[in-house]
Residue, then its C-alpha position, 0 to 999 in steps of 0.5 A: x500500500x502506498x501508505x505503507x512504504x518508506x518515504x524516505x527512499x522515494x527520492x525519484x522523480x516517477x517515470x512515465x510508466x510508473x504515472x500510467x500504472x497509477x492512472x490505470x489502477x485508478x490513483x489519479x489527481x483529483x480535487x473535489x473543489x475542482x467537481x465543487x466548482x463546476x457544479x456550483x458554477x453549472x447551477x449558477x448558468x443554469x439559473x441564469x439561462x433557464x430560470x425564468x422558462x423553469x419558472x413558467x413552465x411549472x407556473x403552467x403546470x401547477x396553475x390548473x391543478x390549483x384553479x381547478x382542485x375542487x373538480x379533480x377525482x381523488x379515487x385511486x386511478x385518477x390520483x395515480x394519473x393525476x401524479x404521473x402526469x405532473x411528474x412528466x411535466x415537472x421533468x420535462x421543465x427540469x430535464x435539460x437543466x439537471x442534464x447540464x448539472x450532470x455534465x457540469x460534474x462530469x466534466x469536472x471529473x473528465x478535467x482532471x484525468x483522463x476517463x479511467x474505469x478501474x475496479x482497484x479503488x473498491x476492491x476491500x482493502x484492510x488497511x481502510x478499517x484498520x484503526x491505525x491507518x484510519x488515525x494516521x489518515x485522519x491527522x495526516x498532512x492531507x487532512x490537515x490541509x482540508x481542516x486548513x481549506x475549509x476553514x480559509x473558505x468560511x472566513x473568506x465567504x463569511x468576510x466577502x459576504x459580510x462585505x457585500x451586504x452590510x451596504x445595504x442592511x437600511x434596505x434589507x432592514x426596510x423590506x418587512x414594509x416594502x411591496x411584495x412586488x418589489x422584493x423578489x426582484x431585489x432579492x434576486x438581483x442580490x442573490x446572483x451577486x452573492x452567487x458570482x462573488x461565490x463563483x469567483x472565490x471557489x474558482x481559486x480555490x479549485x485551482x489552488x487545490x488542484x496544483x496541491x493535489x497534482x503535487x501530493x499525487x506526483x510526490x506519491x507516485x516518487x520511487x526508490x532506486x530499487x523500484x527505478x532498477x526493477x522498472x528498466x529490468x522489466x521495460x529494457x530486459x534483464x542485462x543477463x537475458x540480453x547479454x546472452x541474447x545478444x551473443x545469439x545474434x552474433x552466433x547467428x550472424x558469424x555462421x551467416x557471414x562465413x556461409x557468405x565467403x564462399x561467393x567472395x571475390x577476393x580476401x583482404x588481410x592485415x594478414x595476421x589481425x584483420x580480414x575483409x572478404x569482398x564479393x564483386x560481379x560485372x554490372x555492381x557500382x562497387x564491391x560488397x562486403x560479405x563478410x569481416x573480422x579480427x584475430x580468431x574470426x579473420x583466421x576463420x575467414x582466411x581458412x574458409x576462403x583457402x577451402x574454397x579457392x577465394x584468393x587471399x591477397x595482404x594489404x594490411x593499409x587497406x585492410x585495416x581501412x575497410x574493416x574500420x569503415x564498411x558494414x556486412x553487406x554494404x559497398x565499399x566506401x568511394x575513398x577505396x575504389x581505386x585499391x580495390x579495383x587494382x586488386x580485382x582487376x589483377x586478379x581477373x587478369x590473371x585468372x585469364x592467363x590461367x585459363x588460357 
């Protein structure tokens, strides 16, 4: 559990594997003054906009149950019918603002992370209820920091509030006398200040805790060394693993280049310490390398290309040259042309006397 491990050794910064793997399981930065926010926020537009047809819509509705109460039926069918029909109407003037509502806390979510489903944070978990971890959750820095928010967010809104309204408290006070007509709009100019000004405090607020949390989540996410090398052994391989795979690819290629000596045209050696075997037919732009080594590898290729009659020609400039600048299967560099072609074109000359 996270709880559990030591601190003290998480001196790592998180490698983005490590960040995946805790999305994935469903550790993600969340602040509930973030959902806080746009839910606040998504009620306060929905007022806004959809205050006054909310208002008539259920005005219309309710209206003609009230005028005409005395003639409506109390039996049974009737009530039920009576109460599904006003529930249609109450939720079809309601719909589309808790929709919103809805949004506005999904998108609060949906802000924060990525959308995750994972089934780690409910699966039972002892450490939950155990009275030890439940004390040391409960004066951890985290809820220290909550105690400290909620606190900062009552003396703010107490101080704001308190602001606002005390200008007008002669006006508050005088309306117990005023014209009913006159208080509602007051009352809800009033109110959507006071829910502006709420607004406005919590957007900080939210940002403010979403930087905090982002910070405890990503402190949390830190590893130790051990955890960083177990990481690169699972991602890279273990070294072991690919040291000996990489002695296969060099078993497997040494096999493939000295099958491949046989068809060269000519061997180039140091004589002792390095050989280059070359393979050139009419129509190539330039020889091809098939094959090259040091030491005990150039000794293989030497006794190969005597097996097969491939002529062994030593020029130890040259062949220090090639075996430094070509790779198995690519043409010779255009800087060796020149000592190539003499060495091929002699040999060619002298097969021809041979044959003659």
């Amino acid at each position: 559990m996270a709880e559990e491990r030591d601190d003290t050794e998480r001196t790592e910064d998180p490698t983005p594997k490590r960040l995946d793997e805790a999305i994935k399981r469903g550790d993600v930065v969340r602040s509930p003054e973030v959902n806080t926010w746009f839910m606040i926020a998504g009620g306060v537009l929905t007022l806004m906009v959809f205050a006054g047809p909310m208002a008539q819509n259920l005005q219309t509705a309710f209206r003609g149950v009230i005028a005409n109460s005395y003639q409506i039926p109390v039996d049974g069918p009737a009530l039920t019918g009576l109460a599904k029909s006003l529930a249609i109407e109450v939720l079809v003037a309601l719909g589309i603002p808790l929709s919103l509502l809805m949004l506005a806390a999904l998108f609060g979510t949906a802000i924060q992370h990525r959308i995750v489903f994972s089934v780690d944070p409910i699966i039972p978990d002892l450490a939950k209820i155990s009275p030890a971890a439940g004390l040391k959750r409960l004066f951890s820095k985290q809820a220290l920091v909550n105690f400290a928010k909620g606190i900062a967010k009552v003396t703010i809104f107490g101080a704001v509030i308190a602001a606002l309204l005390w200008p007008l408290r002669l006006r508050l006070a005088g309306l117990v006398s005023a014209d009913p007509a006159q208080i509602l709009p007051f009352t809800q100019s009033l109110a959507m200040r006071m829910l502006g000004i709420v607004v406005a405090i919590l957007a900080v607020v939210a940002l403010a805790d979403y930087l905090f949390q982002h910070r405890v989540w990503y402190e949390r996410q830190k590893m130790s060394l051990r955890e960083m090398k177990e990481e690169f052994r699972q991602t890279d391989g273990d070294p072991q693993i690919k040291g000996k795979l990489r002695q296969l690819r060099q078993q497997r290629m040494r096999k493939r280049m000295m099958a491949d000596v046989p068809k060269a045209s000519v061997v180039i050696t140091n004589p002792t310490h390095f050989a280059v075997a070359l393979r050139y037919e009419r129509g190539m732009n330039a020889p091809v390398c098939v094959a090259k080594g040091v030491d005990l590898i150039a000794r293989k290729i030497r006794e190969v290309a005597e097996e097969h009659g491939i002529p062994v020609v030593e020029n130890p400039p040259l062949a220090r040259a090639l075996h430094g600048t070509v790779e198995i299967d690519q043409e010779i560099p255009q800087e060796h042309y020149r000592a190539v072609a003499e060495i091929i074109g002699y040999l060619m000359r002298l097969r021809r006397l041979v044959a003659r």
